[in-house]
C-alpha positions in Angstrom: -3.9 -14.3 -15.9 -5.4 -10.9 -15.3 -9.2 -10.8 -14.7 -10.8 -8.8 -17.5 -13.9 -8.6 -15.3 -14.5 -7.0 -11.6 -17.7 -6.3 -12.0 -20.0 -6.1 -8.9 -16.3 -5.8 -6.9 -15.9 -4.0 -4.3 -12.2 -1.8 -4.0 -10.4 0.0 -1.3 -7.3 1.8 -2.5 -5.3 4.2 0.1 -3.9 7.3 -1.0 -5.5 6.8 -4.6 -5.6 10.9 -5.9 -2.2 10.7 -7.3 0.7 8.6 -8.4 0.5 5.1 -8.4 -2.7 4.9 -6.3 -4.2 7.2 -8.6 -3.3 4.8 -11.9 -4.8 1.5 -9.8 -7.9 3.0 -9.5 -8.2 4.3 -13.3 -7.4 0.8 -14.4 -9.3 -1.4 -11.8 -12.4 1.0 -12.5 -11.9 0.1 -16.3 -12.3 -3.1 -15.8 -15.5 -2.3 -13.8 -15.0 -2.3 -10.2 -16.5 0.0 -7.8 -13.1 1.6 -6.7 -13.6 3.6 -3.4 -9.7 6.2 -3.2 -9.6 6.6 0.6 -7.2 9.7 0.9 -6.2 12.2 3.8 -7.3 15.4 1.5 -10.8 15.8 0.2 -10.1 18.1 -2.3 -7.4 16.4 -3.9 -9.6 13.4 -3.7 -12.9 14.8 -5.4 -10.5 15.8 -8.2 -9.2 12.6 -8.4 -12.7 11.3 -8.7 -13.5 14.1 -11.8 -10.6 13.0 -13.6 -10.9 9.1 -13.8 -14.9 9.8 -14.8 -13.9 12.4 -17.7 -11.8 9.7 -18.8 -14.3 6.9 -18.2 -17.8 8.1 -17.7 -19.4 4.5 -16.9 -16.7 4.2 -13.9 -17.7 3.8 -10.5 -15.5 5.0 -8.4 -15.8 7.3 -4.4 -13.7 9.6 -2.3 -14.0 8.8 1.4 -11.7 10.8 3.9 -8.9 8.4 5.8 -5.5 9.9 7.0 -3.8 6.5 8.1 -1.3 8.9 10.3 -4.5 9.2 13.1 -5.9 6.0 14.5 -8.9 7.6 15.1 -9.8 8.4 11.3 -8.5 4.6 10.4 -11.7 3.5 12.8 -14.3 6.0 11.9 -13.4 4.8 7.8 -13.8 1.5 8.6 -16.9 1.4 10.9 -18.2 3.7 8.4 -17.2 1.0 5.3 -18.9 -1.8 7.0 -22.2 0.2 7.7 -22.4 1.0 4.0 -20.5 -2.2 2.1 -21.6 -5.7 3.1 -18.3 -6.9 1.0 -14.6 -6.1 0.2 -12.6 -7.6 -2.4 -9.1 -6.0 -2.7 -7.8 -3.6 0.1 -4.7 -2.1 -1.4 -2.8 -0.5 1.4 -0.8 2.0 -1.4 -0.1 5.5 0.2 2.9 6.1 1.8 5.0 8.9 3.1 8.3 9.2 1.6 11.6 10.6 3.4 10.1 13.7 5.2 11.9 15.7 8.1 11.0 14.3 11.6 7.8 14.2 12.7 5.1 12.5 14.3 1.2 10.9 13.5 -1.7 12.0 15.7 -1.1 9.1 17.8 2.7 10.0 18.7 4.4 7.6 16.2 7.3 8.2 14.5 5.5 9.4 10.7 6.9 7.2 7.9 6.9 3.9 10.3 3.4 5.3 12.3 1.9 6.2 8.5 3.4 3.1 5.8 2.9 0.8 8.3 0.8 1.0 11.3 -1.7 2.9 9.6 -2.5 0.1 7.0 -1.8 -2.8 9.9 -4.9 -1.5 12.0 -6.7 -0.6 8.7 -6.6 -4.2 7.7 -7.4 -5.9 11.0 -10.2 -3.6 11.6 -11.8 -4.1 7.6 -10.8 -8.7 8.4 -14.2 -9.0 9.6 -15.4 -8.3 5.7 -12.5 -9.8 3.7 -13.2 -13.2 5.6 -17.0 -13.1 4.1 -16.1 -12.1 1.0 -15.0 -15.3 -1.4 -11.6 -14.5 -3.3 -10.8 -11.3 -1.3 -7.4 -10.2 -1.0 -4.8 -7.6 0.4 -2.4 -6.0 -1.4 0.3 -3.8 0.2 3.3 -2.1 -1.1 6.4 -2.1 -0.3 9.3 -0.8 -2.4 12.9 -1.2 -3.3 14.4 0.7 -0.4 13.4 -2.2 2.1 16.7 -4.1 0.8 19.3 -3.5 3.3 16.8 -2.1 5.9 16.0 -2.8 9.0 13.7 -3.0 12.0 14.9 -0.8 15.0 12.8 -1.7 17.7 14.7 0.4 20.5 13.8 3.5 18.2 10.5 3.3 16.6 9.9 6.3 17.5 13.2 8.2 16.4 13.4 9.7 19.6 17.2 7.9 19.6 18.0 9.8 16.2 16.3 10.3 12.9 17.5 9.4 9.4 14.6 9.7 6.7 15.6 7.4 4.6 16.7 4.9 7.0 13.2 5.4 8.4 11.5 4.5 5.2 13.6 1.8 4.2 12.2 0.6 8.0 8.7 1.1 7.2 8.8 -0.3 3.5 10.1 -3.2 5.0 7.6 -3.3 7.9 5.0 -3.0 4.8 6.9 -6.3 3.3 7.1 -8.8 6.6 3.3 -7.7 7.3 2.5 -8.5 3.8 4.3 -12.2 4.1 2.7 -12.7 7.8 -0.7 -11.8 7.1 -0.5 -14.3 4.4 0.7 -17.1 6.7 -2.1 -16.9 8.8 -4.8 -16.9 6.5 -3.4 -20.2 5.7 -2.9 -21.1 9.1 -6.7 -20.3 10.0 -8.0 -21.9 6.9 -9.5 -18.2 5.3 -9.6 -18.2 1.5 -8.2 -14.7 1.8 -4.8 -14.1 0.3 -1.9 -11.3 1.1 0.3 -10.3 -1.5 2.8 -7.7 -1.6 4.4 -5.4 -4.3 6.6 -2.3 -5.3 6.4 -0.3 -8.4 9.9 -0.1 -8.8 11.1 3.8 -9.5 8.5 5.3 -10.8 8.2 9.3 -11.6 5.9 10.2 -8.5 9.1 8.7 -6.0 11.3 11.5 -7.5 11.5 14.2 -4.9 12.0 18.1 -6.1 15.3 19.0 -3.8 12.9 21.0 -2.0 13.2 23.6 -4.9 9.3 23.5 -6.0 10.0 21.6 -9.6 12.4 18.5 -10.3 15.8 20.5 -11.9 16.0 20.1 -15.5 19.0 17.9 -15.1 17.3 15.7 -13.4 13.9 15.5 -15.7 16.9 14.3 -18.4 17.7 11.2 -16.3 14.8 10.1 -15.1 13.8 8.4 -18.5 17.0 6.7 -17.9 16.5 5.4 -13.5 12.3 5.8 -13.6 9.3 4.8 -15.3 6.1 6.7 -15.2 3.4 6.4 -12.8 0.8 4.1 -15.2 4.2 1.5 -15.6 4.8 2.0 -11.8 1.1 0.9 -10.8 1.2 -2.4 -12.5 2.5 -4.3 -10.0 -0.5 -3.1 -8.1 -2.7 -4.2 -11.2 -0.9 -7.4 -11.1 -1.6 -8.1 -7.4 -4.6 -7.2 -6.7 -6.2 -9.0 -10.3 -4.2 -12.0 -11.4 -5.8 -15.2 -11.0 -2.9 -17.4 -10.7 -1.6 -15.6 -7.4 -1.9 -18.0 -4.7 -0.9 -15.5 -1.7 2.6 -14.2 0.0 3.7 -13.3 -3.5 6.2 -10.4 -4.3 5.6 -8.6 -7.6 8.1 -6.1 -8.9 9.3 -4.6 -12.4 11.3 -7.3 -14.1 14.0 -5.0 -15.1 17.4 -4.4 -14.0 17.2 -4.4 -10.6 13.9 -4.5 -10.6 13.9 -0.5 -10.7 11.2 -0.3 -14.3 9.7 -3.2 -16.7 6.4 -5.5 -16.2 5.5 -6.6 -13.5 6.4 -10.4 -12.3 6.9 -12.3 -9.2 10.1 -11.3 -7.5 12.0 -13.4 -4.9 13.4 -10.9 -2.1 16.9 -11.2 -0.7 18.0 -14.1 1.9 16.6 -13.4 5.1 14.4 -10.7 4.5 11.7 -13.0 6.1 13.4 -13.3 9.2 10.9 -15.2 11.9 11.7 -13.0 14.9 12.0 -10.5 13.6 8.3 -11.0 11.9 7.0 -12.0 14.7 8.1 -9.0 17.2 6.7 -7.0 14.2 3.3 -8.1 14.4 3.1 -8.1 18.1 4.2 -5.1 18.7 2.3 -3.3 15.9 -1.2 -4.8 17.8 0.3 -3.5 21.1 0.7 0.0 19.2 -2.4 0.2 17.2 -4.5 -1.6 20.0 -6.0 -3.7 16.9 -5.9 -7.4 17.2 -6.7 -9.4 14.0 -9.9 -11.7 15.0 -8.8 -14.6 12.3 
């Protein structure tokens, strides 16, 4: 059961000026929770800001600056967020970088991997010190479709062995997924009321990339009614996550449709060995020994 009320709630939401990011805030703020959109560009992110109080001028929502492909930034935000907030409800580790030529974060990583997921795994261990005070507090981090047939290359993190984008991202989605499942575990295994849960909004309008021509081709615009669902469908898996009462922690939410691809959002059981306990656990290691951010559970 959603909660109608998050009143006096505190929200962290990565990437939150656009897309599905942008829709969680809108609602979550709706339902009156102090929504803080931690994004990479300022000016996108005021806007942002502008837009969700023309529509909703009671809403209480802030921009703070947090690029989650330099470590550096992902430590000033949080000892920044713990100087001004003495609680944090929902982290929703949302933004993500999708199928871009090589490149690399600030820090040397590989971009999609360095970006979807070690960005939000040393975000999260560095904000655990609040989420463990705060009673009910969760994480929420998406994943998406394309981590079904992926998988974790550890001799090539770094694509300096070769470079597919999409193979990449299908890696980091399902970095985002494992992380998700794991973080959950040990919660549980420490006895912390926090709860992980993970989710993907399917294929929503804002995955749809323009064939670098500028604007989607007409052809396509035709079919996406057809393949995608818009960005306010998208998001409520988010929603979902981060605000149903009956989650318990280590779910998967996804569109119920066919294939899981659009529809409402409900609890999704991923493929047969996706939560593969090696493979989990050389994840998380290795992601502490990258970010040099150890979770204090």
């Amino acid at each position: 059961m959603l909660k109608d009320n998050l009143s006096r709630q505190t929200v962290i939401i990565t990437g939150a000026n656009s897309g599905i990011g942008y829709e969680a805030a809108r609602k979550l703020s709706e339902k009156g929770a102090h929504v803080i959109l931690a994004v990479r560009n300022e000016q996108k992110g005021k806007a942002a800001v502008d837009s969700i109080l023309q529509g909703n001028s009671n809403a209480s929502v802030e921009m703070m600056k947090l690029d989650l492909a330099d470590l550096t930034s992902v430590r000033n935000f949080s000892s920044t967020f713990i100087e001004k907030f003495h609680q944090l409800h929902i982290l929703i580790n949302n933004a993500g970088v999708m199928i871009p030529p090589f490149g690399k974060t600030k820090d040397g990583f590989e971009l999609q991997f360095g970006s979807n997921h070690l960005g939000h795994f040393a975000l999260t261990g560095l904000l655990l010190p609040l989420l463990k005070k705060t009673p009910g507090s969760r994480v929420v981090t998406l994943s998406s479709i394309a981590h079904r047939g992926a998988a974790i290359d550890f001799d090539n993190l770094d694509g300096s062995k070769g470079y597919k984008a999409m193979r990449f991202y299908g890696q980091s989605k399902l970095a985002n997924l494992l992380f998700a499942k794991e973080l959950d575990n040990r919660f549980k295994e420490h006895g912390i009321e926090t709860i992980s849960v993970a989710c993907h909004p399917g294929i929503s309008n804002t995955n749809l990339f323009n064939l670098g021509k500028g604007e989607t081709p007409k052809y396509l615009k035709g079919l996406m009614k057809w393949f995608s669902q818009s960005a306010a469908m998208g998001a409520l898996p988010t929603i979902y996550a981060a605000a149903d009462d009956s989650l318990t922690g280590g779910e998967y939410i996804g569109p119920d449709g066919r294939g899981n691809r659009k529809g409402y959002p409900a609890i999704e059981i991923p493929a047969p060995g996706v939560y593969n306990e090696e493979t989990i656990t050389r994840l998380w290691t290795v992601s502490e020994e990258l970010t040099g951010v150890q979770f204090d559970f």
